[in-house]
N, C-alpha and C positions, 0 to 999 in steps of 0.2 A: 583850426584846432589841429593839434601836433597827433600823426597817427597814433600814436600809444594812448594817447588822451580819448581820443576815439573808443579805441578798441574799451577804454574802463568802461566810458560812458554806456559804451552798449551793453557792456557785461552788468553794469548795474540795472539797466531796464532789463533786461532779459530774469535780473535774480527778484526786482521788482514782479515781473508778471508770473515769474516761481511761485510765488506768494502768496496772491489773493487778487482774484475778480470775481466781479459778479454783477447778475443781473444783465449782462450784453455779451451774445458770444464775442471772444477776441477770436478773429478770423488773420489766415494767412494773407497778407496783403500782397505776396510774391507769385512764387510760381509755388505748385504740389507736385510731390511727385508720385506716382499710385500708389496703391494703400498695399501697403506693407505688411499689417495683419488688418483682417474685416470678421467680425463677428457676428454672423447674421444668423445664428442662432437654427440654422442649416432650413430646410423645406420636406412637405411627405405628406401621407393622410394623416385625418385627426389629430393626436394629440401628439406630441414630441417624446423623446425621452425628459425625464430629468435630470436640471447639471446638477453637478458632482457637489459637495461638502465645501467645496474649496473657493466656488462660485458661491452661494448663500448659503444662509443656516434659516430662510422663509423655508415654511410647509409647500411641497410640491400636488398638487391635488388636479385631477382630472374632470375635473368643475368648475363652477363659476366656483372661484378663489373668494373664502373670506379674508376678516384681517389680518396678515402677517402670513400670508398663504400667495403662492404666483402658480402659471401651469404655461406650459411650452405647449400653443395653438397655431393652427392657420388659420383662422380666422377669429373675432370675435363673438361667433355664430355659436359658445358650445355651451353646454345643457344649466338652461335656467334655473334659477332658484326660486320665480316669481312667476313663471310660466312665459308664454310669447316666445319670440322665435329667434331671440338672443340676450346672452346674458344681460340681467338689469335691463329687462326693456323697459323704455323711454326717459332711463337713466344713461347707460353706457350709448357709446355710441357699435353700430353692428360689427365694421371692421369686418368687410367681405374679404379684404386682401391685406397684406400684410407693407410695408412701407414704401417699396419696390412697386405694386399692383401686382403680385403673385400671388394668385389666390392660396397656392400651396405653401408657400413661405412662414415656415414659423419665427414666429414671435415670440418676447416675454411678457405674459400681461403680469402686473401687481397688484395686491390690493394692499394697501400701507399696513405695519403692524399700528399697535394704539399709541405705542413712544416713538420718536423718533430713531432709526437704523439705518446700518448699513442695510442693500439686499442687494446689492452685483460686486465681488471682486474677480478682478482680473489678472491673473500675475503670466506676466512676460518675464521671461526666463534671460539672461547675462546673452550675449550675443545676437539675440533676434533683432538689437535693433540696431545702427550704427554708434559708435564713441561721436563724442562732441558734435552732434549732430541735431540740429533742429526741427522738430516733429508738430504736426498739426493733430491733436486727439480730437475725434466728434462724436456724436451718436444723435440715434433722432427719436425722440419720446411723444405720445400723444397723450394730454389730459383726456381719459376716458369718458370723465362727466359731460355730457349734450350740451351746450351754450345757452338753451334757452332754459335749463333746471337750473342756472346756476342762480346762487342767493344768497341771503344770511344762512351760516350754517352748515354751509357747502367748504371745507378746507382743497386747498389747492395742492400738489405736490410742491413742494421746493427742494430741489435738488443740489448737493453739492459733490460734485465731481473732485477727487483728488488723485495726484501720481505722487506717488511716493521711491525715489531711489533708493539704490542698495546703501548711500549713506546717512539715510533716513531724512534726507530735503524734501521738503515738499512743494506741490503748486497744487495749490486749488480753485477750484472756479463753482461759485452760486449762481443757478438758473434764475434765483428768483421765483415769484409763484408764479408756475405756466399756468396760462389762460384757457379754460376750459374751448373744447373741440366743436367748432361752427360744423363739419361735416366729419366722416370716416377719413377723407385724405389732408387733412389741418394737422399731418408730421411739422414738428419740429424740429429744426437742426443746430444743436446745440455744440461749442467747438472751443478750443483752447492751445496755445502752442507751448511747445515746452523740450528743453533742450539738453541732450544725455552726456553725460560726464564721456572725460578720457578714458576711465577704466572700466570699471563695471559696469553696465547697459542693462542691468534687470530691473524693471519698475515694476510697481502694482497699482493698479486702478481700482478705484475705490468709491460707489455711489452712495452714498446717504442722503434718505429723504428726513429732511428737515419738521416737517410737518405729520403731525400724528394723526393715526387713522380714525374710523369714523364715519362720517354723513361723507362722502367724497375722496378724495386723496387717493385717486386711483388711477395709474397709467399704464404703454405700455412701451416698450422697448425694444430698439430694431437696429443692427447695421452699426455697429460699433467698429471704425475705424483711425486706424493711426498711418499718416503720411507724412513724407517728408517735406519739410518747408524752407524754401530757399528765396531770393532775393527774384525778383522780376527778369522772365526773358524775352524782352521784344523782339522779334523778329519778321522778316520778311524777304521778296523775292526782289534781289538786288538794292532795294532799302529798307530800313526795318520801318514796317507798320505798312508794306505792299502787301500785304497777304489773300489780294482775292483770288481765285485761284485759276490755277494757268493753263489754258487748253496744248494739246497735243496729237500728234496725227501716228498713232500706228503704221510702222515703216520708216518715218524721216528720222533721223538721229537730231538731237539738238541737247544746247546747254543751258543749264537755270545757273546763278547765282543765289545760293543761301545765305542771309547774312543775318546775325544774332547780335544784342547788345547787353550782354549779361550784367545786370545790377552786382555793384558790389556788396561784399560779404564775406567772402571765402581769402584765407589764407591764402592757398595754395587753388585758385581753382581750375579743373580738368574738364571736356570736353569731350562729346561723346554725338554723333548725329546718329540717329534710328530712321527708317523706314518701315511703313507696314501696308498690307496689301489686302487687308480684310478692314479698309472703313475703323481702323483704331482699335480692332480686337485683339491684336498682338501687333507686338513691336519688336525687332531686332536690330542690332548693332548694327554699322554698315562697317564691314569689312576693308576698311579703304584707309589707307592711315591720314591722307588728307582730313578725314572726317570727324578728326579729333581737336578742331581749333574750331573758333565761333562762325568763322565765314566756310564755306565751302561750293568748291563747285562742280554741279551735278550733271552728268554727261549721263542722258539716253540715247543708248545708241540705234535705235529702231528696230529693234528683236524684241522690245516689250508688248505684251499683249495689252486688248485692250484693259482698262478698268481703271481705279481710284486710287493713285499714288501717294499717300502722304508721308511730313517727313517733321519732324522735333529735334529739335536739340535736348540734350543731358545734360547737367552741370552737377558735382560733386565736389566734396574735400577732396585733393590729389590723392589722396589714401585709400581714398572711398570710392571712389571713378566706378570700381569693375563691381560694387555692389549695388543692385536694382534698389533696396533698399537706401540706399542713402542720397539717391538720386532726386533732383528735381526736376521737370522739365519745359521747354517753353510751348507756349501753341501750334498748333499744326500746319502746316504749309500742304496746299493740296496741289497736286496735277493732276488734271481731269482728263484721261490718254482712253482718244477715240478712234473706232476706224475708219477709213475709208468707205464711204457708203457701197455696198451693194446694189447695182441701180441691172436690173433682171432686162433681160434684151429685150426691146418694144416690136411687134411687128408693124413690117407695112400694111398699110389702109388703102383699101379700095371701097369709094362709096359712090353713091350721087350725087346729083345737084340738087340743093334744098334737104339735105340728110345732115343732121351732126356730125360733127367729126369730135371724136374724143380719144383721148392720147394719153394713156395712164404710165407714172411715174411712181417708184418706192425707195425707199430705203433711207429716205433723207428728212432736215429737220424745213428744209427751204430748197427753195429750185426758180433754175431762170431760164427759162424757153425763146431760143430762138429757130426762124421759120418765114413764110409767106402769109403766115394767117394770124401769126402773134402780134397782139396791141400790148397796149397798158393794161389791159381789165384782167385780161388771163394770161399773162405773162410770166407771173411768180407762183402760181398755184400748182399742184402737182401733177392735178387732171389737166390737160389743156383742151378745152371746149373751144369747138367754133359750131355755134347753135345753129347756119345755116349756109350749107356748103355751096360754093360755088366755085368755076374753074380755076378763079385765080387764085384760089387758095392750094390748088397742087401745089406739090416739091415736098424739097427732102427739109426735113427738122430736127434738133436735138436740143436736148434738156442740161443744165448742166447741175447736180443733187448734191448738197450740200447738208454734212452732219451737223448733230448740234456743237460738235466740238471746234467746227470750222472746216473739218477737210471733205476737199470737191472732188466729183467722180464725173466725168461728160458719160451720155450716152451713146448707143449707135447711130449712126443715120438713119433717121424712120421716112420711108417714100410716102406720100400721100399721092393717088391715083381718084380721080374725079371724073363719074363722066352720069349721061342722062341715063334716067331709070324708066322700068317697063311697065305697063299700062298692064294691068290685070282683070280680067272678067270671070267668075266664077257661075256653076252650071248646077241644079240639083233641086232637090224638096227643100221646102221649106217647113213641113212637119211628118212627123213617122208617130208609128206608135212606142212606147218602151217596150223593147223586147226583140224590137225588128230592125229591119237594114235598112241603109241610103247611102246612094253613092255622089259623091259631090264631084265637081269637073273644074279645073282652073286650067284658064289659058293665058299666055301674054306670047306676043309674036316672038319676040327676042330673046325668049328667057330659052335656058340650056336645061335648068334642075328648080324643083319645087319641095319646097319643104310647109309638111303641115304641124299646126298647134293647135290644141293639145298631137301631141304623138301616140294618140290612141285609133288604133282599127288598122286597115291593110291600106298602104299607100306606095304609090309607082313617082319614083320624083321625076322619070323622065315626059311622062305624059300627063301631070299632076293630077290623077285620082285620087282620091282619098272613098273607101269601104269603112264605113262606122255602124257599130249602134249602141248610141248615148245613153246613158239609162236618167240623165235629166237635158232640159234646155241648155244646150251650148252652144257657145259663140266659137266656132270653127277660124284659125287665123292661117291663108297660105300666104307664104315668101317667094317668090321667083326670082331667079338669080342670072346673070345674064353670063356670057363666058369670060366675065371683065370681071368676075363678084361685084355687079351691081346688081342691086335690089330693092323690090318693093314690096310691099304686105296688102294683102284686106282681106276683110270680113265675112260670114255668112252668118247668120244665127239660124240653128235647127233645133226647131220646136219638138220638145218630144211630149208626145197625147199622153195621158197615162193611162194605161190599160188598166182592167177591172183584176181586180186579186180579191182570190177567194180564202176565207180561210173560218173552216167551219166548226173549228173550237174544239173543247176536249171532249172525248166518249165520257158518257153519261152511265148512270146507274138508275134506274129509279124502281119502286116496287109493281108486282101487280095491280093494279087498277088506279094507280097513281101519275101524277103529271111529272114533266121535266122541259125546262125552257132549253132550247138548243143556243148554244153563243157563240153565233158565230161572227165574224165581219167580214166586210165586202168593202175595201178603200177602192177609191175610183168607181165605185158601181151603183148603179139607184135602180138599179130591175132585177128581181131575185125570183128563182125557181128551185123548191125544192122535190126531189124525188127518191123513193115514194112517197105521194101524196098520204098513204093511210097512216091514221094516228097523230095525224097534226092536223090543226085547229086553221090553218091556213098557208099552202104551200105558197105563196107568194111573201109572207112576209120574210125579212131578214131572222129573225128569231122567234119562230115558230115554238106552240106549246105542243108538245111532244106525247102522246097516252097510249104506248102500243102495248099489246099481251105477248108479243115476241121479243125477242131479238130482231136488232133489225139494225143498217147503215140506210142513213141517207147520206144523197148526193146534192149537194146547192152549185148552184149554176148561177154564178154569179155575171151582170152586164151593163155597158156600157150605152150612153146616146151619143158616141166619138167615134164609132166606125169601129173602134180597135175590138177584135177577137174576146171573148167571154171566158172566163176561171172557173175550174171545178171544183172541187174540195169537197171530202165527204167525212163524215162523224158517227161511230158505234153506238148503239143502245142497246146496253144490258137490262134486261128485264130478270129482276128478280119474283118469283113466287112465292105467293102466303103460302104458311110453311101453321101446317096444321100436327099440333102435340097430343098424339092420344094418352086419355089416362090410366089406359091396364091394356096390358096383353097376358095370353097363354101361352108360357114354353114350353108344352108338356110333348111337342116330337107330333102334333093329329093334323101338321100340315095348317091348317085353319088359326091366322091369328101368333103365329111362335115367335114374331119377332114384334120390336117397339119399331113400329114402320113410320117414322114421322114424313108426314108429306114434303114434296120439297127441297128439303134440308139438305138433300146430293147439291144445292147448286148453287151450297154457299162453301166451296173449300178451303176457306180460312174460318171458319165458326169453330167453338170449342162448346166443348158438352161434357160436364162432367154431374157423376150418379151417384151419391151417397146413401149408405143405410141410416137409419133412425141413430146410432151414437156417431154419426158423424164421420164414417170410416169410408174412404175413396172406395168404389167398386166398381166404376168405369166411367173411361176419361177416352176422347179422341176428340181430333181434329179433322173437318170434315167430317162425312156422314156415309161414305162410297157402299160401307154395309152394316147395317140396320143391326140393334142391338139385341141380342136370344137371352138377354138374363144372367148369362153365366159370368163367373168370375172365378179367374185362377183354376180355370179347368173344369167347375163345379156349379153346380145349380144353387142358384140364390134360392133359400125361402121363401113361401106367401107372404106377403106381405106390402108396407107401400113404401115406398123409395123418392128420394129428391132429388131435384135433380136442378142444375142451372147452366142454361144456353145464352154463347155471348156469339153472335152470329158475324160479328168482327166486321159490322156493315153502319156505323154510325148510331144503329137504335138501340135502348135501352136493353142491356141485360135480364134476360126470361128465366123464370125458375117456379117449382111446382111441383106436382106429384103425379108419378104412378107407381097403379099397382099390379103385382106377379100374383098372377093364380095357376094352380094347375088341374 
C-alpha cells in the first residue's frame, strides 16, 4: 500500500473511532505517555468542596446523595439515611478508600437523576493539550450497588463518555451497563483514544448516564486522566527486548548500550532519552545531544553513587519533542549501581583445642572463605565455624564478600592461634542464707586472669575470688585465661536458704473492748512470736486476735528451721474509747457541770459535731473536741432549753445525733 494510501486509511479509523464505541474500553495499544491532566477530585477530611456550575448542574449535598444529587467524600462512610455505619448499608458498597487506597482521597459519588443526564463536564481550554496529537481519555467508576443485591429492579449506570472539539466533532464511547461491585476495590477503568486537530486543542468532556435513576443507578467517580498515545517503543540493553536489569559496582566506570525501536506513526518523529533517580518519580532530559536519536550510549563513569538508575526514551511530533505533553514514552531500562561491600576488620583468634572457632563476616549478599579449616560445609556462609578446634586448624584466613550487585571486597588476614586449655577447680559454700556473703575461690595452674558470670559482687581476676551475695540460687560461671588468651569456663551453683521476713501488716484501729485480727506475714517462716503477749488470744500464732484497753505496738519475731537469722517487724494499735454523750449540762460560771464534757471525744481528732437550736439554726460546729463546749454562741449565752446535736466521729461507724439540755 502506497504511503499516502496509508496515511488515508489511518485517518479514516482514527475519524471511525471519533465516532462511536461502546461497551469495551478502546485502550492504547502503544506506548502512554504521563498524564497530561489527572483529575482526582483532590484529597482532605470529610467532605470536599463542591465543583463549580461548569462541572454539573446535580445538587451538591453533604449527605448520602438522593436522585439527581452527588457529594465530594473520602470515603463512602458518610451520614446514613437508613442508619448503620455507611451510606445504604448493605446496599452501597462502604468505600473505606477512594480508587488509589487513600483513605483521604476524595471522590465523586452519584446518585442518577430519574431521566437520563449529563453530571460531569470537563472543559480543557485551547493549548493544554498538543495540535494533532493522539491522547488516551480514562477514568475509573465503581457501580455502588453490592453484587449480591443485585436483581430485577436494580438499573445499572450506563455510561456514555463524549469529547467534543472546538469544531464541534465528536467521539463518544458507551460503558455499557457496569456490573454491580463484588468488593469496595472492583474500580473500573474505562478508556478511549482520541486525536486533537492542527489548530484549536480545547475539548470538553462530557459524561451522561444513560440509565434513569431509581432502585440502583448509583456510582462513583475517580482519577480522570488524559495521556498521550503513541505507537509502541521496544527497547533494551544492547537489543530491544534485553531489559533485565544490569548490575553495576560504585567506582568502576563502564558503558550500556541503549537501543529503542520506535513503531511507526509519526511524520516527523523526535527523540529524547530521560533518566530518573528516585525509582520513576521524576524524570529529566538527559543533557547530552547524543541522547536525542533511538540508540544511545551510556557512559558511567564511576562517581555515581550507589542506587536505582533508570532510563526511557521520549518520542513526539518534531514540533512537539520539547512538550512533556505531547510525549510518549517507552519502558524503563534499570541499572542496579551497588557498592563495594564494607567487610569491617575481623580480629585474630586465639582459642583452644576442642573450642569453636567462629569467624564473623558483614556487609555482603555471599562470601567464600579461604583457610586451613575451610571445607565445603562452611565455605560460603558468612560465619565460618569450625565446631571443634584443633592444632591443625591454626593459620591465617580470608574471606572474599560479595554484594548482591556482584562487586567483591577480600578481607584482612585473620591469624588463628590454637593451643591446650587450663583445667579449672573452684573452692567455696555451697549454700548461704539471702542476705549474707560467700566467697568462692577458682584456681587453674596456668591461667594469668579470671573472669566471673554473672559480674555481680567484688572479684580479684588475678587470684580468681569472687565475694557475692545472691539474693536467689545461681549458677556462678568462672573463665581462666592463660597469657596465650586461652581459656576454659565451669560451674558452681550457690544455693541461697531463704531467710524468714517479717512483715507485720498495717496499724490497726479498733474500739474499746473490741477485737482486731493482726495481718501480718512471715514468707520463709513457720515459728512466730509475738511481743507483748497482753491482749492477744495467742502470741504464737501468725495472726493473732488482738483486745487491748491501750495503745500498744507489737513486735513479731518471725523464724526459720534453715539456720538463717529471724525478722522483726512490728505493728501500732490504736485504741479508741467509748465516748459517752451527756444530755444537759449547767453553764451558769458555779464551776460544777459548765461545760458539755463528753467523755472521750479528745481522741478522735477528725470527728465533727455540730449543735443546732430547735428552728434549725447552726450554734456550734467544731472538729475535734480539744475543748468541751460552755453553751455559748457568738459571745453570748444560749437559753434554757434543749438543743440537737449530730456527731460524725469520722471513724467508719454510723453517724450519732440527739439531745441536750442548757439549764441554769
Amino acid at each position: 500500500m502506497r504511503p499516502d494510501v496509508a496515511k488515508i486509511f489511518l485517518m479514516l479509523m482514527i475519524a471511525f473511532v471519533f465516532t462511536k464505541a461502546k461497551a469495551q474500553s478502546v485502550v492504547c495499544t502503544g506506548s502512554l505517555g504521563d498524564p497530561v491532566l489527572k483529575y482526582t477530585f483532590g484529597a482532605g477530611p470529610n467532605y470536599g468542596a463542591p465543583l463549580g456550575t461548569d462541572f454539573t448542574d446535580f445538587i451538591y449535598t453533604q449527605a448520602c446523595p438522593a436522585d439527581g444529587q452527588y457529594t465530594i467524600v473520602n470515603s463512602g462512610n458518610i451520614n446514613p439515611r437508613n442508619g448503620g455505619g455507611n451510606c445504604h448499608p448493605g446496599g452501597w458498597q462502604p468505600l473505606p478508600h477512594d480508587h488509589t487506597g487513600d483513605p483521604n482521597g476524595y471522590m465523586m459519588i452519584v446518585n442518577a437523576s430519574h431521566d437520563p443526564s449529563t453530571f460531569f463536564t470537563y472543559k480543557i481550554p485551547n493549548g493544554v493539550l498538543c495540535p494533532d496529537t493522539k491522547y488516551e481519555f480514562s477514568a475509573f467508576i465503581l457501580n455502588l450497588i453490592v453484587k449480591e443485591l443485585a436483581g430485577p429492579g436494580f438499573s445499572r449506570p450506563d455510561i456514555v463518555f463524549s469529547i467534543t472539539r472546538a469544531d464541534g466533532t465528536k467521539v463518544t464511547y458507551d460503558t455499557g451497563a457496569i456490573p454491580e461491585s463484588a468488593n469496595p476495590d472492583d474500580w473500573r477503568k474505562y478508556s478511549m483514544p482520541f486525536r486533537t486537530p492542527r489548530g484549536n486543542t480545547a475539548i470538553t468532556l462530557e459524561m451522561v448516564n444513560k440509565s434513569p435513576g431509581g432502585t440502583g443507578n448509583d456510582l462513583a467517580l475517580d482519577d480522570i486522566e488524559f495521556r498521550a498515545c503513541g505507537p509502541a517503543i521496544p527497547v533494551g540493553f544492547g537489543a530491544v527486548g534485553n531489559t533485565q536489569p544490569q548490575p553495576a559496582c560504585s567506582g568502576d566506570p563502564k558503558t550500556y548500550h541503549l537501543v529503542a525501536n520506535p513503531g511507526a506513526g509519526y511524520d516527523d518523529p523526535k527523540y529524547q532519552w530521560q533518566n530518573s533517580f528516585d525509582k520513576g518519580t521524576t524524570w529529566t532530559d538527559i543533557q547530552d545531544p547524543k541522547a536525542t536519536s533511538p540508540n544511545y550510549d551510556l557512559t558511567l563513569d564511576g562517581t555515581k553513587p550507589p542506587g536505582t538508575y533508570q532510563y526511557r526514551l521520549a518520542v513526539a511530533e518534531g514540533r512537539n519533542i520539547n512538550s512533556p505533553g505531547c510525549r510518549t514514552y517507552s519502558g524503563v531500562l534499570t541499572i542496579n549501581m551497588d557498592s563495594y561491600p564494607v567487610v569491617p576488620h575481623i580480629d585474630p583468634v586465639y582459642t583452644c583445642v576442642g573450642e569453636p572457632i567462629i569467624l564473623r563476616a558483614s556487609g555482603g549478599a555471599s562470601y567464600e572463605w579461604v583457610g586451613p579449616g575451610v571445607n565445603a560445609v562452611n565455605k560460603n556462609k558468612p560465619d565460618l565455624e569450625i565446631k571443634n578446634a584443633s592444632l591443625t586448624d591454626a593459620g591465617d584466613y580470608k574471606v572474599y564478600v560479595q554484594s548482591a550487585g556482584g562487586c567483591v571486597k577480600e578481607s584482612n588476614i585473620i591469624t588463628v592461634s590454637i593451643e591446650t586449655k587450663p583445667v579449672i577447680t573452684i573452692t567455696g559454700p555451697s549454700q548461704i542464707c539471702s542476705g549474707t556473703t560467700a566467697v568462692l575461690q577458682a584456681y587453674a595452674p596456668n591461667a594469668k586472669t579470671y573472669v566471673w558470670s554473672p559480674a555481680e559482687g567484688v572479684s580479684d581476676p588475678a587470684t580468681g575470688t569472687l565475694t557475692v551475695s545472691p539474693k536467689q540460687t545461681t549458677v556462678y560461671t568462672v573463665t581462666a585465661i592463660t597469657a596465650n588468651r586461652c581459656e576454659d569456663s565451669k560451674t558452681i551453683t550457690l544455693e541461697v536458704l531463704p531467710s524468714p521476713q517479717a512483715i507485720a501488716g498495717p496499724d490497726k484501729t479498733v474500739f474499746e473492748g473490741k477485737s482486731v485480727v493482726l495481718e501480718a506475714q512471715a514468707p520463709n517462716a513457720g515459728i512466730y512470736l509475738w511481743t507483748p503477749a497482753t491482749g492477744l488470744d495467742d502470741p504464737s500464732k501468725l495472726n493473732p486476735v488482738a483486745s487491748p484497753v491501750d495503745d500498744v505496738t507489737y513486735t513479731l519475731k518471725a523464724m526459720s528451721d534453715n539456720g538463717c537469722e529471724p525478722a522483726f517487724a512490728s505493728v501500732f494499735v490504736k485504741v479508741f474509747k467509748k465516748v459517752n454523750i451527756p444530755t444537759a449540762f449547767t453553764p451558769n460560771g458555779d464551776g460544777v457541770n459548765d461545760t458539755w464534757n463528753i467523755k472521750a471525744l479528745e481522741t478522735y481528732p477528725k470527728s465533727e459535731l455540730k449543735v443546732f437550736n430547735r428552728n434549725g439554726q447552726t450554734v456550734f460546729t467544731t472538729t475535734g473536741y480539744s475543748k468541751p463546749w460552755n453553751g455559748g454562741y457568738n459571745g453570748y449565752r444560749l437559753p434554757t432549753g434543749t438543743y440537737y446535736y449530730i456527731l460524725d466521729l469520722k471513724d467508719g461507724e454510723p453517724i450519732r445525733s440527739g439531745w441536750v439540755f442548757i439549764a441554769y
